[in-house]
C-alpha positions in Angstrom: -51.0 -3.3 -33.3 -49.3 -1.3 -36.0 -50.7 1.3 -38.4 -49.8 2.4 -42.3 -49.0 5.5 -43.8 -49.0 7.0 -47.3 -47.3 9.5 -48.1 -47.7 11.9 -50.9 -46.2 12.9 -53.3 -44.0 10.8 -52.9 -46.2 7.6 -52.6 -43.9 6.3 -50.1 -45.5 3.8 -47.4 -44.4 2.1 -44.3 -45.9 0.8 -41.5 -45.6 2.2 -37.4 -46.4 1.0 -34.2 -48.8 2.3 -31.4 -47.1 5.5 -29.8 -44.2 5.9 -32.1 -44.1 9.3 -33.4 -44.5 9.2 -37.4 -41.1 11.3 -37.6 -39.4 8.5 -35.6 -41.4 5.9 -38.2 -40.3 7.2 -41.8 -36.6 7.9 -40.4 -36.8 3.7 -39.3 -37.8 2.8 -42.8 -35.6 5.2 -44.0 -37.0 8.2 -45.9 -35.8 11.5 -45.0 -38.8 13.6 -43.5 -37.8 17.1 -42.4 -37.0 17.6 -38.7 -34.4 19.9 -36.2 -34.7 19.9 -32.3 -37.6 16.8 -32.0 -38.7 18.5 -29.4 -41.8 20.0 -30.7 -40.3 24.1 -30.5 -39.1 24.9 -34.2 -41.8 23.6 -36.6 -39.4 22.0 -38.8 -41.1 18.7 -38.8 -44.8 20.6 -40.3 -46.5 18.4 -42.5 -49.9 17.5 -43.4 -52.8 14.8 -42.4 -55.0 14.3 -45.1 -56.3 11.1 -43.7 -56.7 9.6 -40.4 -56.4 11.2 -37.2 -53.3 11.4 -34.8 -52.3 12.3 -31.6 -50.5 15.7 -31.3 -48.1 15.4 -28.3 -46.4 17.9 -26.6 -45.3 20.8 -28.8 -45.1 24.6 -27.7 -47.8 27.1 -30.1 -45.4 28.9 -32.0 -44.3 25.9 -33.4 -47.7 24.9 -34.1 -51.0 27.3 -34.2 -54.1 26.3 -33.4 -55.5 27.6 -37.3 -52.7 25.5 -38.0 -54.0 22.3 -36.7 -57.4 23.2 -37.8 -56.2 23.5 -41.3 -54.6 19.9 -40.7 -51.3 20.6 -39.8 -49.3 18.4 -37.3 -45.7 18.3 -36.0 -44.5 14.9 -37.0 -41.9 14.6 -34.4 -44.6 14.9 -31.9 -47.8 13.5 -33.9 -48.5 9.7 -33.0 -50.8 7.4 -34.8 -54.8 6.8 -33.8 -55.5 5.6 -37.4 -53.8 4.6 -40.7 -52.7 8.1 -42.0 -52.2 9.6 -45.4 -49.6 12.5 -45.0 -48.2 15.6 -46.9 -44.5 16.3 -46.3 -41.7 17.2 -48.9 -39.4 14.9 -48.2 -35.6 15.9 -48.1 -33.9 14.6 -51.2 -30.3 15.7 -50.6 -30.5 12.9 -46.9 -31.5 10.2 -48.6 -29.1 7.1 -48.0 -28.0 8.7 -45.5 -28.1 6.1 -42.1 -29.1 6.7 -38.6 -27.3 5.0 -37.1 -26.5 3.9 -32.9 -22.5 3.2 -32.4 -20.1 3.7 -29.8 -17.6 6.0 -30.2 -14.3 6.8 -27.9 -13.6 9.8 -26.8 -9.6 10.5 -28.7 -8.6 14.2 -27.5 -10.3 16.8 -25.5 -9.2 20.5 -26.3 -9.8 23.7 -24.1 -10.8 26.5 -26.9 -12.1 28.7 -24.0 -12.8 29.0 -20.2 -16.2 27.1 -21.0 -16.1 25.5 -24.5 -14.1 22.3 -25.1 -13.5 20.5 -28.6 -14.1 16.9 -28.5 -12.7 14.3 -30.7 -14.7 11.1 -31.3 -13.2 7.7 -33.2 -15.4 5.4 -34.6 -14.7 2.0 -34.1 -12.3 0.8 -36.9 -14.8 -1.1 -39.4 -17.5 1.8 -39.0 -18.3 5.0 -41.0 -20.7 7.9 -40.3 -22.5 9.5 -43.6 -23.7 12.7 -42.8 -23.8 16.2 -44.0 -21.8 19.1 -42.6 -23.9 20.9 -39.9 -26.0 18.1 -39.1 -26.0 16.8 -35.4 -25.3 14.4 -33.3 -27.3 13.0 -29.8 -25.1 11.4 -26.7 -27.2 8.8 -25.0 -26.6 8.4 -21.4 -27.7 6.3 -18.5 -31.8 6.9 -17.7 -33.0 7.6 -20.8 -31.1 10.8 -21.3 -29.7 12.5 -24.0 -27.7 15.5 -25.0 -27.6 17.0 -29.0 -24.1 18.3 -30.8 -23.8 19.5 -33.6 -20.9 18.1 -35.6 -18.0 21.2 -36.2 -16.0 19.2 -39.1 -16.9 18.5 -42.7 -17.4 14.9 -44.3 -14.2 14.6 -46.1 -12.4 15.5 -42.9 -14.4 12.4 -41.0 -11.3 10.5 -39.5 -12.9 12.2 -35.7 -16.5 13.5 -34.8 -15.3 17.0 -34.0 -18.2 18.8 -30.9 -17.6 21.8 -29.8 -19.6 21.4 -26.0 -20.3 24.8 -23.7 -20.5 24.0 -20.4 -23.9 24.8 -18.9 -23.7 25.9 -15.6 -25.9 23.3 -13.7 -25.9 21.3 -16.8 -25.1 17.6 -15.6 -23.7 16.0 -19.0 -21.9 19.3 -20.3 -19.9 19.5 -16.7 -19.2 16.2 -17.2 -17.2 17.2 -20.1 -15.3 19.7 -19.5 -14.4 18.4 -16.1 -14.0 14.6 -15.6 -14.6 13.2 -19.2 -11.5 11.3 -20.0 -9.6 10.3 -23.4 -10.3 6.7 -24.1 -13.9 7.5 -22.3 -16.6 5.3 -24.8 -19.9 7.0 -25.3 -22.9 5.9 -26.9 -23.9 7.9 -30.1 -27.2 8.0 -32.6 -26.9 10.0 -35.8 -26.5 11.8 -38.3 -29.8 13.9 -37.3 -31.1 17.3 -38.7 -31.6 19.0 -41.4 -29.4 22.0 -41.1 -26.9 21.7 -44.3 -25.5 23.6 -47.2 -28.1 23.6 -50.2 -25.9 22.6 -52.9 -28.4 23.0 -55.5 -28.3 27.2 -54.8 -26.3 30.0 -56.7 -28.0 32.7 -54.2 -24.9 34.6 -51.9 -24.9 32.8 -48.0 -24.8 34.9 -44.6 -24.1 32.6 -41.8 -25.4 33.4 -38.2 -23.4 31.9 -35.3 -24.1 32.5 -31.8 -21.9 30.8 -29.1 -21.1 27.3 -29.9 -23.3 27.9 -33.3 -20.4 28.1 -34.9 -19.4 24.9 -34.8 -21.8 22.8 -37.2 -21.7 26.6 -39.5 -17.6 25.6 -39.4 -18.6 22.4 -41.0 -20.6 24.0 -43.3 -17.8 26.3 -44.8 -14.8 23.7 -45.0 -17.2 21.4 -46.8 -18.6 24.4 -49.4 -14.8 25.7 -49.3 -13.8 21.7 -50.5 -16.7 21.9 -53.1 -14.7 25.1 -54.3 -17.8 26.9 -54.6 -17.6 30.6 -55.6 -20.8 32.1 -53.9 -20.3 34.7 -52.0 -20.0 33.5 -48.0 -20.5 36.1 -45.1 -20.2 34.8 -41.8 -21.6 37.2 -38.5 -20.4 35.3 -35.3 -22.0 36.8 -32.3 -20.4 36.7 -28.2 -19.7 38.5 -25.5 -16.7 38.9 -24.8 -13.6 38.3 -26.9 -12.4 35.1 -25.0 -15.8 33.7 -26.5 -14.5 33.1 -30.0 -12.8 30.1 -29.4 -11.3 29.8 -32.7 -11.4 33.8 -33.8 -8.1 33.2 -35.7 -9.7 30.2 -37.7 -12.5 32.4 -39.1 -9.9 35.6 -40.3 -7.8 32.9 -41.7 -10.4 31.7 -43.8 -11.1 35.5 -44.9 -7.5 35.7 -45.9 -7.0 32.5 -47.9 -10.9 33.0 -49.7 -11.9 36.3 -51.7 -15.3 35.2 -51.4 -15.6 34.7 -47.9 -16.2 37.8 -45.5 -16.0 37.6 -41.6 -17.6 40.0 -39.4 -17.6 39.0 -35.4 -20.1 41.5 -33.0 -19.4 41.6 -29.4 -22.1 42.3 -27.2 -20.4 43.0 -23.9 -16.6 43.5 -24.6 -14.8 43.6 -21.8 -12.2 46.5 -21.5 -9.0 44.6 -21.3 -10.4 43.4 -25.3 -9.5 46.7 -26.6 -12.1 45.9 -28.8 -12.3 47.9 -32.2 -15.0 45.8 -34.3 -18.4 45.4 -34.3 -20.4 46.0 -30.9 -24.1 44.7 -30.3 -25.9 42.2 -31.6 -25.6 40.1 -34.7 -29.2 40.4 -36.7 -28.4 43.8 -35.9 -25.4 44.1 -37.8 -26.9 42.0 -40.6 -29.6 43.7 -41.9 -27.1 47.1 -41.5 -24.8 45.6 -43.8 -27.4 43.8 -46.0 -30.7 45.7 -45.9 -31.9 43.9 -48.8 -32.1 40.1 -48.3 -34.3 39.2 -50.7 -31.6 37.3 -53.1 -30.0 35.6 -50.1 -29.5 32.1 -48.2 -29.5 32.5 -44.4 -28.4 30.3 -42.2 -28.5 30.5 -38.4 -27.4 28.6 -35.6 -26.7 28.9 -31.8 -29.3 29.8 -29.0 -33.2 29.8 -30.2 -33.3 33.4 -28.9 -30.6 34.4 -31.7 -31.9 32.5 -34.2 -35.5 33.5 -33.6 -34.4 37.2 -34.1 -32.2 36.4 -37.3 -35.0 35.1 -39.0 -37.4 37.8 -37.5 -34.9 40.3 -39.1 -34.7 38.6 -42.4 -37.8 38.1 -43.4 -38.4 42.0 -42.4 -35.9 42.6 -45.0 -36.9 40.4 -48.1 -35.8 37.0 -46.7 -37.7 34.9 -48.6 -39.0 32.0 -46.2 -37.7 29.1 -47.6 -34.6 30.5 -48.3 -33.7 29.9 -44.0 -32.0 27.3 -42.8 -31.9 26.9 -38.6 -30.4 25.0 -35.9 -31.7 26.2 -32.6 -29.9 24.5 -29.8 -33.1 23.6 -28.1 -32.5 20.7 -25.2 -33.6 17.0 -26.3 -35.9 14.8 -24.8 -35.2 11.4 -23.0 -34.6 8.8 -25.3 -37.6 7.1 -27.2 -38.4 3.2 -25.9 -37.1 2.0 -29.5 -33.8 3.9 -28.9 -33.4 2.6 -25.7 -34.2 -1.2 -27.2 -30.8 -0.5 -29.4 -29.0 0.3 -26.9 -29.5 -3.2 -25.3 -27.4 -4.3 -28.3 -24.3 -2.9 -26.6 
């Protein structure tokens, strides 16, 4: 049994099947709905049922409110099909043609960048090439239907690797796994590009970048690809830690502020250890932010790292003139076990 959907405004239609989410659906046939963890915890996915009735899944509230579903509102990477359904989603122009896409990658150098952060270089097999869009992500499919999200830390003209930059989690099975026993040559299984966390070329508004942790990685791809476009909007960059020894690439960033007049780079410590000799910024990075930009109302904010931090970034912002649509997020929430249709293509391998 399948159902069809309609989907305005854009009058796109395609067809599902019975417990396939309709996020999973329109990325099959191709058309680029909105989406970030998949998970049913950032609201990304939102859209509208105007017809038919769905299933909701599993989602937490402040991703979706109860008014919210009342007024017809459903997360799409939850929502499955008990009817043929008209929707409402603006779909996202600038991903379209872009593949997902399952392929095997091997695993061509492993880098220490800090006591718990490793840089991983993927190869694509030789007749294969990944399209994506600096910041988006990537997922890791392992054995039992498990899978683990990265975002991608270079930018697409620099695409001969898949650059990760992977914390290790303390009881976190797959991220030990990495920075302890992976191994160069090591093949992994890989499905993307995913998400919808990349630059808006079509802006002139300044950008602040948010980084927490390992956020900095897919906001790394972000910059090389806006400094390769040679744009001239302003770019300030807050990446927040605790310690020194957490920013892993420290000198990368103030090189960047050297070479690029518009670029600014401002790193807050929150717990600096003594032997630092720390003389920047202390506390917190929405913090520091709104000190230095009380007025956000002409700005582009992007965010990434823990949803804690970016929860409070965009908090912050919109307190101070952030216009809504004007954010851009990727919360490293965890991923789900891999859908039945996922696990189908891995068969293939």
């Amino acid at each position: 049994m399948s159902f069809n959907v309609l989907v305005k405004p854009s009058g796109h239609a395609f067809s599902m099947e019975v417990g396939e989410t309709v996020l999973d659906a329109a990325l099959r046939h191709g058309y680029a709905f909105p989406y970030g963890c998949r998970n049913g915890s950032c609201g990304t996915c939102k859209g509208i049922v105007l017809e038919g009735r769905v299933d909701y899944g599993v989602f937490e509230h402040k991703a979706l409110s109860a008014a919210e579903i009342a007024a017809g509102r459903a997360l799409f990477c939850q929502a499955t099909p008990l009817a043929d359904l008209t929707v409402e989603v603006q779909e996202v122009s600038s991903v379209k043609g872009i593949v997902v896409k399952i392929l095997p990658a091997r695993v061509v150098k492993i880098e220490q960048l800090a006591h718990d952060v490793a840089r991983v270089y993927l190869k694509l097999p030789g007749n294969e090439r990944l399209q994506f869009l600096a910041g988006q992500y990537m997922d890791i499919l392992l054995p039992g239907g498990r899978r683990r999200s990265f975002s991608i830390a270079n930018a697409p003209h620099d695409d001969e690797f898949i650059e990760l930059h992977i914390r290790q989690i303390e009881g976190g099975r797959f991220t030990g796994e990495i920075i302890s026993n992976l191994k160069e040559k090591a093949i992994l299984r890989l499905q993307g590009p995913l998400g919808n966390f990349y630059l808006r070329e079509d802006s002139d508004r300044p950008i602040i970048f948010a980084a927490g942790g390992t956020g900095f990685g897919p906001i790394k791809g972000i910059i090389e690809h806006a400094f390769a476009l040679r744009t001239s909007r302003p770019m300030h960059l807050y990446w927040g830690a605790r310690a020194r020894s957490d920013l892993y690439l420290h000198t990368l960033a103030l090189s960047w502020a050297e070479k690029y007049t518009h670029f600014t780079y401002t790193a807050v410590l929150s717990q600096p250890m003594k032997e630092d000799r720390w003389q920047g910024r202390c506390g917190y990075v929405p913090e520091a932010i709104v000190h230095d930009f009380p007025d956000l109302s002409g700005y582009d904010l992007y965010a990434s790292g823990p949803p804690v931090m970016v929860e409070a970034v965009h908090r912050a912002g919109i307190e101070h003139g952030l216009k809504p649509e004007n954010f851009y997020a990727d919360p490293f929430e965890f991923a789900k076990d891999i859908p039945v249709a996922v696990k189908q293509e891995l068969e293939k391998f």
